[in-house]
Rosetta silent file (secondary structure, phi, psi, omega in degrees, C-alpha in Angstrom):
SEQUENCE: XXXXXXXXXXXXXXXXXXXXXXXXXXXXXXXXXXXXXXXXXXXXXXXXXXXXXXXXXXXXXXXXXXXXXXXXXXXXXXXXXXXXXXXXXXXXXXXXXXXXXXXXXXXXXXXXXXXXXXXXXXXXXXXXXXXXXXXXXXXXXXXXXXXXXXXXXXXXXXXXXXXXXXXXXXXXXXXXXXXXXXXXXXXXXXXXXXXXX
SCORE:     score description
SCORE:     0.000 S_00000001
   1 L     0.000  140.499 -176.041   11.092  -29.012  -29.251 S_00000001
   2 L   -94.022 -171.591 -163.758   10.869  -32.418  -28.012 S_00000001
   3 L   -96.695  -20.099  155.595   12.760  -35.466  -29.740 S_00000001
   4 L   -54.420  -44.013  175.029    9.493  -37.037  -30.833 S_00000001
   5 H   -80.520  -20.784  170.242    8.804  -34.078  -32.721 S_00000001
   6 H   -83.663 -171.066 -122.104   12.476  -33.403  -34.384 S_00000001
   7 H    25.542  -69.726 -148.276   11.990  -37.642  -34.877 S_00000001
   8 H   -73.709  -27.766  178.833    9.074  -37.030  -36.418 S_00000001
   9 L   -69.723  -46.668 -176.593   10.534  -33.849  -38.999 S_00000001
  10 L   -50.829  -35.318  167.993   13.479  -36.072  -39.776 S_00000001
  11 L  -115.583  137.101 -140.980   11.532  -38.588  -41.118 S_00000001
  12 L   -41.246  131.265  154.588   10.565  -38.984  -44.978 S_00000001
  13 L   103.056  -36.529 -161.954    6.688  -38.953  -44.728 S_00000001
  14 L   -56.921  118.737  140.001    6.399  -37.799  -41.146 S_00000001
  15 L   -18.449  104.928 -169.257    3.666  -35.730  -40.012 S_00000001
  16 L  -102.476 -174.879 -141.706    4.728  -32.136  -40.060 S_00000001
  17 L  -100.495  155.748 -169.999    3.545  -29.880  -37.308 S_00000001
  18 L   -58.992  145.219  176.212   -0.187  -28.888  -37.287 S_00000001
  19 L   -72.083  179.184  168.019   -1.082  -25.268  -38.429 S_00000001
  20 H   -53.654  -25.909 -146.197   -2.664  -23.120  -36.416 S_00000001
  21 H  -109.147  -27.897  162.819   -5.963  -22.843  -37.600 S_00000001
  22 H   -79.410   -9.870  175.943   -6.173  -26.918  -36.462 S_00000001
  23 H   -73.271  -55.849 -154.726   -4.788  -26.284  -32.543 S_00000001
  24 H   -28.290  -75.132 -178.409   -7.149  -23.704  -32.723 S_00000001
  25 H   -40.830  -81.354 -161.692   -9.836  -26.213  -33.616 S_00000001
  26 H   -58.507  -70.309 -178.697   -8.638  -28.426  -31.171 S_00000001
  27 H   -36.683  -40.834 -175.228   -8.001  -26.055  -28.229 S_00000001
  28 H   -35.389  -57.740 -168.150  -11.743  -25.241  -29.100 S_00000001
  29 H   -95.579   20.787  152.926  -12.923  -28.178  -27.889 S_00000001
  30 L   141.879  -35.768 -168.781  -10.533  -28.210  -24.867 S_00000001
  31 L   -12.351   77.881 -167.624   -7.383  -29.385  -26.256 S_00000001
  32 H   -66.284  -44.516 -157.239   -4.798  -27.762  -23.599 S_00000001
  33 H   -52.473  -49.767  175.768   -1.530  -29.267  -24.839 S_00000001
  34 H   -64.405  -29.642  179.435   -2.733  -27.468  -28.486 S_00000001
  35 H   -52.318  -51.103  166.875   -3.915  -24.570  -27.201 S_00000001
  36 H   -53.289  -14.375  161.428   -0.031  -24.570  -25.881 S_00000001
  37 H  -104.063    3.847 -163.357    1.313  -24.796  -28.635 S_00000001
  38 H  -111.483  -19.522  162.207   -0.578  -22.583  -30.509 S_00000001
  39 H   -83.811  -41.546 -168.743    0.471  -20.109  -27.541 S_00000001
  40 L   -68.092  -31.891 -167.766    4.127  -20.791  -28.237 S_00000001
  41 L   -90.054  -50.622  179.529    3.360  -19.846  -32.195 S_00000001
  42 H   -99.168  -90.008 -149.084    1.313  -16.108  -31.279 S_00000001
  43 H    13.256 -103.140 -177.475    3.011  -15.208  -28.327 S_00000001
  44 H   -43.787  -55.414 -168.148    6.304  -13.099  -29.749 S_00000001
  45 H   -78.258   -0.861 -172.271    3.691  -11.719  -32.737 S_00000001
  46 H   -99.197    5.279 -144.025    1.228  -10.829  -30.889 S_00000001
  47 H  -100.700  -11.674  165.111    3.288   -9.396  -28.106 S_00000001
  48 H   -69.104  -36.576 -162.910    5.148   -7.469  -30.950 S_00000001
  49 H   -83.586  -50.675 -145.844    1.821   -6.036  -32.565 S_00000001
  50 H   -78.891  -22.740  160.725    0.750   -4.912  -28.830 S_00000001
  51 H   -47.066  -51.792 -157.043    4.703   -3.383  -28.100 S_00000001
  52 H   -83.785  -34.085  175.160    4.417   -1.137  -30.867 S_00000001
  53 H   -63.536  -55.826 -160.580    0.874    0.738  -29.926 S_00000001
  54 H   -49.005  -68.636 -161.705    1.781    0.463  -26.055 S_00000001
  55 L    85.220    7.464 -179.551    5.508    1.255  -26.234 S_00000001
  56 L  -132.681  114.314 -169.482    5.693   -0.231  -22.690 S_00000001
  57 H   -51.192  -63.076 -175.632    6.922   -3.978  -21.903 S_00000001
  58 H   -60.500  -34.879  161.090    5.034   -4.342  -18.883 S_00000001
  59 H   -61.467  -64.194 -176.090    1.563   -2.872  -20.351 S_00000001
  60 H   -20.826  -65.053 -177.013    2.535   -4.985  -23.297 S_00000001
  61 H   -86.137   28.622  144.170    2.880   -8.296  -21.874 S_00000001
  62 H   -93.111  -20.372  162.145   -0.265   -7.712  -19.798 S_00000001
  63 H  -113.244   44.719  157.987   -2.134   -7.269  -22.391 S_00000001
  64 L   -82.237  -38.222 -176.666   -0.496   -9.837  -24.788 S_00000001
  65 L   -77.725  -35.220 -160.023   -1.486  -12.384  -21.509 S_00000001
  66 L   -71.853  -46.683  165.507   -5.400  -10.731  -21.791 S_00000001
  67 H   -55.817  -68.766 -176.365   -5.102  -11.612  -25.576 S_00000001
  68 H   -77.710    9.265  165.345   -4.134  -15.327  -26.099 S_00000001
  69 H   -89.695  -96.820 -149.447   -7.171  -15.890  -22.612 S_00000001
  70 H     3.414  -68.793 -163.716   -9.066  -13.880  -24.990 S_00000001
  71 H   -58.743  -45.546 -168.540   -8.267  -16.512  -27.941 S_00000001
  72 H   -50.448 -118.648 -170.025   -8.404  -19.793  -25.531 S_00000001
  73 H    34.869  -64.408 -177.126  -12.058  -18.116  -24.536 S_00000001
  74 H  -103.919   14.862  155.095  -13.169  -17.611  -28.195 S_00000001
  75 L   -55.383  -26.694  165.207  -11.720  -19.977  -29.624 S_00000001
  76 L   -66.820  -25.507 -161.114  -14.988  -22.031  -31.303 S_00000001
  77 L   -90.477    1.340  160.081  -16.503  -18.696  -32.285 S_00000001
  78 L   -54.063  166.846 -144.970  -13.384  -18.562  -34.769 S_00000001
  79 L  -160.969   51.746 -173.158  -14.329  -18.563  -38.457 S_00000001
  80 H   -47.206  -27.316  174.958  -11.497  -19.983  -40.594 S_00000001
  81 H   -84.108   -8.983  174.176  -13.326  -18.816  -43.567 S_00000001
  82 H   -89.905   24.886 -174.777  -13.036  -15.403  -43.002 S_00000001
  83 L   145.208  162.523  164.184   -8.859  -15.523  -42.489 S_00000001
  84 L   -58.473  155.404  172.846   -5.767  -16.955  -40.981 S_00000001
  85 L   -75.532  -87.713 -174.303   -5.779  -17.630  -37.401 S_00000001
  86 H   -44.902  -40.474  145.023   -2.910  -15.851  -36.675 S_00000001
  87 H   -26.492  -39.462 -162.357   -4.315  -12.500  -38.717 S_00000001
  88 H   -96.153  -42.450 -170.685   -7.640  -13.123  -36.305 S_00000001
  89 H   -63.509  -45.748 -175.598   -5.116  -13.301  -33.309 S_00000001
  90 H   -98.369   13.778  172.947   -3.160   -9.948  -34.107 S_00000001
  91 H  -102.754  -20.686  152.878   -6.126   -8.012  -35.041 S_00000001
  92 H   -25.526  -76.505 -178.238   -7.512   -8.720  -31.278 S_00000001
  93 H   -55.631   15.273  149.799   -4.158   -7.982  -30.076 S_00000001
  94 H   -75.860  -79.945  171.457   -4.273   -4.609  -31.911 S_00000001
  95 H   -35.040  -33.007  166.320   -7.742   -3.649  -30.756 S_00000001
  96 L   -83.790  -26.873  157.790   -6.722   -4.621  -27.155 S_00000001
  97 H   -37.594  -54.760 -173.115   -3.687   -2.259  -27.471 S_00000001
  98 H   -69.897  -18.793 -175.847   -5.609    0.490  -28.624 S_00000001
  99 H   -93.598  -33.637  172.154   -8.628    0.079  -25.822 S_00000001
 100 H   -59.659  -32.007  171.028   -5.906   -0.003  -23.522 S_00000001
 101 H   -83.583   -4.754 -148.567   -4.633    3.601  -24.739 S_00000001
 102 H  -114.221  -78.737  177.941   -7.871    4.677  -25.236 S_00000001
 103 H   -40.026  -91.436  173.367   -8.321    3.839  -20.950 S_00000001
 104 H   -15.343  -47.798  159.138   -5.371    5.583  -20.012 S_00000001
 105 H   -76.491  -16.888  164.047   -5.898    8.384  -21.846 S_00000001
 106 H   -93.208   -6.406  159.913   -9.236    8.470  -20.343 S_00000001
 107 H   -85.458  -20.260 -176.883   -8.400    8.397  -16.864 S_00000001
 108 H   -78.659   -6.003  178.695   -5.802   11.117  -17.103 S_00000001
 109 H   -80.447  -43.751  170.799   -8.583   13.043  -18.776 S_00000001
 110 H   -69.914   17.682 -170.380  -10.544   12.568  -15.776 S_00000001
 111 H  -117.846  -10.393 -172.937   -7.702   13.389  -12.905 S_00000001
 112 H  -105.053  -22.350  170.636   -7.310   16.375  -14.981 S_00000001
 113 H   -72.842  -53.190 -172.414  -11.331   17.549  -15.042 S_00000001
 114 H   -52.766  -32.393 -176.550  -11.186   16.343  -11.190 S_00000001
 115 H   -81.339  -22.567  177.544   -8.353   18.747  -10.753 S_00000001
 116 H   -80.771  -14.604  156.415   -9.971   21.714  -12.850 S_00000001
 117 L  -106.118   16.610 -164.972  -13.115   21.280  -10.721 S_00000001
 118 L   -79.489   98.405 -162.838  -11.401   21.281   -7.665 S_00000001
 119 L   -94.600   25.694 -176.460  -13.330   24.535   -5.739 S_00000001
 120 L   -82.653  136.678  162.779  -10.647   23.957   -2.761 S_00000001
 121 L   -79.700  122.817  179.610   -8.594   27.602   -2.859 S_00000001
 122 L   -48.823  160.032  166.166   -5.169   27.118   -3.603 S_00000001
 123 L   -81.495  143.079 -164.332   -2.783   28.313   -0.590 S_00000001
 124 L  -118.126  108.492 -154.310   -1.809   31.534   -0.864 S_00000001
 125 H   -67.618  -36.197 -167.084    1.932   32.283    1.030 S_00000001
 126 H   -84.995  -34.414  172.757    1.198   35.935    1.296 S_00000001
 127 H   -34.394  -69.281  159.337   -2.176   35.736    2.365 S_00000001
 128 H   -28.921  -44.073  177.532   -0.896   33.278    5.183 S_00000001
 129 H   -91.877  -47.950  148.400    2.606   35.324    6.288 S_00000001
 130 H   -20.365  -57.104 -155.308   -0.157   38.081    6.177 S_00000001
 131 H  -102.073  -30.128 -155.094   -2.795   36.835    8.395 S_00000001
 132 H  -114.358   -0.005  163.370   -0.041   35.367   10.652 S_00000001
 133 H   -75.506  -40.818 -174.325    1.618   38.900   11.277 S_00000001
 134 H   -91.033  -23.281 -172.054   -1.228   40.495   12.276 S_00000001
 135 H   -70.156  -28.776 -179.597   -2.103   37.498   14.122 S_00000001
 136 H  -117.108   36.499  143.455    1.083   38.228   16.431 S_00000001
 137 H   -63.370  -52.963 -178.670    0.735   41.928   16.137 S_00000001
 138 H   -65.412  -56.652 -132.943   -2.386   41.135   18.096 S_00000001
 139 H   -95.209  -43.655  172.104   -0.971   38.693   20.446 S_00000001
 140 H   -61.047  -58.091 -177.221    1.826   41.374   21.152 S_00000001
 141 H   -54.121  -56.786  167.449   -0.819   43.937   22.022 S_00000001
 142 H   -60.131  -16.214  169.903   -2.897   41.926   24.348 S_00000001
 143 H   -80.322  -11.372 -143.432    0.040   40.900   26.369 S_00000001
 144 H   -97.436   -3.237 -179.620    0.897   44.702   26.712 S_00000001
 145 L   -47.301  -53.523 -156.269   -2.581   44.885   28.718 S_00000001
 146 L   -77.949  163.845 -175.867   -1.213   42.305   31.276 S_00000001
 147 L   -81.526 -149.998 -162.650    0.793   43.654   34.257 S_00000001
 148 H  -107.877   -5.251  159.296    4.390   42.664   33.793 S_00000001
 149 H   -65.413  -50.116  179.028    4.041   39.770   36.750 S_00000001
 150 H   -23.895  -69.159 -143.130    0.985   38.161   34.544 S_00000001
 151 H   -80.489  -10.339  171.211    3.041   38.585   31.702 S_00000001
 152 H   -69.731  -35.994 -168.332    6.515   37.457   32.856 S_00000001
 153 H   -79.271  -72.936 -172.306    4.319   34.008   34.222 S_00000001
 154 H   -39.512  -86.387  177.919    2.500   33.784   31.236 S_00000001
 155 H   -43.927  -31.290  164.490    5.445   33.922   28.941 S_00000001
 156 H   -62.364  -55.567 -179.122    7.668   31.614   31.117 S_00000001
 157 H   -74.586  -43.665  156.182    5.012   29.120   31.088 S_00000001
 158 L   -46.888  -78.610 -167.815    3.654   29.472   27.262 S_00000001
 159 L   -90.705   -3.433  173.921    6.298   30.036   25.013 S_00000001
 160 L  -102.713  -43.170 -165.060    9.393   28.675   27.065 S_00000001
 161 L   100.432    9.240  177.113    7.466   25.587   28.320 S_00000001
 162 L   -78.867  168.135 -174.740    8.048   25.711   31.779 S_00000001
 163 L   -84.516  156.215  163.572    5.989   24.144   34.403 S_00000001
 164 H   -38.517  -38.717  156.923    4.016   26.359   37.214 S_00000001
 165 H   -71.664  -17.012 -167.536    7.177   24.909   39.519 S_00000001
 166 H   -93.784  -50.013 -151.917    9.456   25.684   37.166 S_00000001
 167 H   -70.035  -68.116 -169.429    7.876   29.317   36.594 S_00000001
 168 H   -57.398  -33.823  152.813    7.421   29.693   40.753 S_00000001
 169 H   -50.493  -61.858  173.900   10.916   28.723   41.218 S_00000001
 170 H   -38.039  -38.858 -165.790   12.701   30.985   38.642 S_00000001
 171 L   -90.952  -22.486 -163.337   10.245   33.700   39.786 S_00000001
 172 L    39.206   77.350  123.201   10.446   33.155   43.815 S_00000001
 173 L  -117.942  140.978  160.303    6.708   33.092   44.515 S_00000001
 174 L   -40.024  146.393  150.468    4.820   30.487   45.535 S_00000001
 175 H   -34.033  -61.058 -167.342    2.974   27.825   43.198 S_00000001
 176 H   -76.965   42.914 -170.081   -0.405   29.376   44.251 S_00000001
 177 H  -131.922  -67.418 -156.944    1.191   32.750   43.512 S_00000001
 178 H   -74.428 -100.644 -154.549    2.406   31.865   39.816 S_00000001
 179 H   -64.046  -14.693  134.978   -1.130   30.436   39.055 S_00000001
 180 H    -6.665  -85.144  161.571   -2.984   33.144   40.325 S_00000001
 181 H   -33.455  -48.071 -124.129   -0.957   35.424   37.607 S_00000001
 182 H   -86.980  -32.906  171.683   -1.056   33.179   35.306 S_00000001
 183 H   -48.470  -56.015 -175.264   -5.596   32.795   35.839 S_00000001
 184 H   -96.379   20.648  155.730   -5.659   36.385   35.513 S_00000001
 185 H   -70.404  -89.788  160.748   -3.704   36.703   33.028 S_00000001
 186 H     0.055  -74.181  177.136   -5.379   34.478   31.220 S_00000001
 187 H   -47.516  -86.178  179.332   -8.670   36.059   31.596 S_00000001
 188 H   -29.933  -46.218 -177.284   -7.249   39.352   30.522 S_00000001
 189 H   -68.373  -53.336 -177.084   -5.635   38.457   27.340 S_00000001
 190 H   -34.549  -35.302 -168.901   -8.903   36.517   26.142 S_00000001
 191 H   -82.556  -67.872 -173.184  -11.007   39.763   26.739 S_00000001
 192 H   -36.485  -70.163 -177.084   -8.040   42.115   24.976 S_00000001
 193 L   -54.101    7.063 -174.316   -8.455   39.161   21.878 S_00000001
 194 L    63.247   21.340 -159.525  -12.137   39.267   21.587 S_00000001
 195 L  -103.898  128.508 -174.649  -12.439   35.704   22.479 S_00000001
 196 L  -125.277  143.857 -172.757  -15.403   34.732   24.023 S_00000001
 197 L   -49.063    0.000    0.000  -16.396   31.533   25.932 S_00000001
């Protein structure tokens, strides 16, 4: 409070401080410095009113800030005969609590229809550890096709990672030896797997 206005309480006769329902009036027609105080006066009740639907500080004071724009906004369309100011202030702040719960609860109703219409097939482990047995149940079979240089190249060079130098060393044959194998190799397992160009 500033010392003009405790000045002003102390002494006999003194202006005491305006109600609400005149900052109002005044913020109406622009008035910031009432409109501030008239913020300072609803604030804590309205922010109290909008605590107890939310039950969450941070929804609260966003929409407690949403509320008193609300009032600056509307203030001329106030109606002093139909109530207190502050009454008209915390049945907003009620009503914006409640549209706010009212949103929330309607998007989790939709994330929950989006998930309940969701045609995607869940993954299925045994289907998968299924399908990936017989996949190297196959892959076993089609190597047994290849002769056992093919399949000695082929397996050095697939599943170990070595290079065609690395493979031709290990192996003692030539480069052009080692890819030879490894081309007709190649060829072979693709026909044993049904895989076609």
């Amino acid at each position: 409070m500033t010392a003009r206005a405790v000045a002003l309480r102390t002494v006999p006769g003194a202006e005491s401080e305006p109600e609400p329902e005149q900052l109002l009036a005044r913020a109406a027609l622009g008035d910031e410095q009432a409109f501030a105080a008239l913020y300072d006066r609803l604030a804590a009740p309205i922010f109290g009113t909008v605590l107890q639907v939310l039950r969450s500080r941070p929804h609260a004071e966003e929409v407690t800030q949403e509320v008193l724009l609300e009032i600056w906004r509307k203030a001329a369309t106030f109606d002093a005969g139909r109530g207190r100011v502050q009454t008209w202030a915390l049945t907003i702040a009620h009503r914006r609590a409640i549209d706010r719960v009212r949103s929330e609860q309607a998007g989790v109703n939709r994330e929950e229809r989006a998930e309940r219409l969701d045609l995607r097939r869940p993954y299925d482990d045994v289907t998968e550890t299924t399908l990936d047995r017989f996949d190297r149940a196959q892959v076993r079979a089609a190597l047994a096709v290849l002769t056992d240089l093919q399949r000695e190249s082929i397996l050095l060079a697939y599943f170990q990672g070595y290079t065609c130098r690395e493979v031709s060393e290990k192996l003692g044959v030539a480069v052009g030896t080692v890819k030879t194998r490894m081309r007709d190799g190649l060829v072979r397992l693709r026909d044993a797997l049904g895989v076609h160009r």
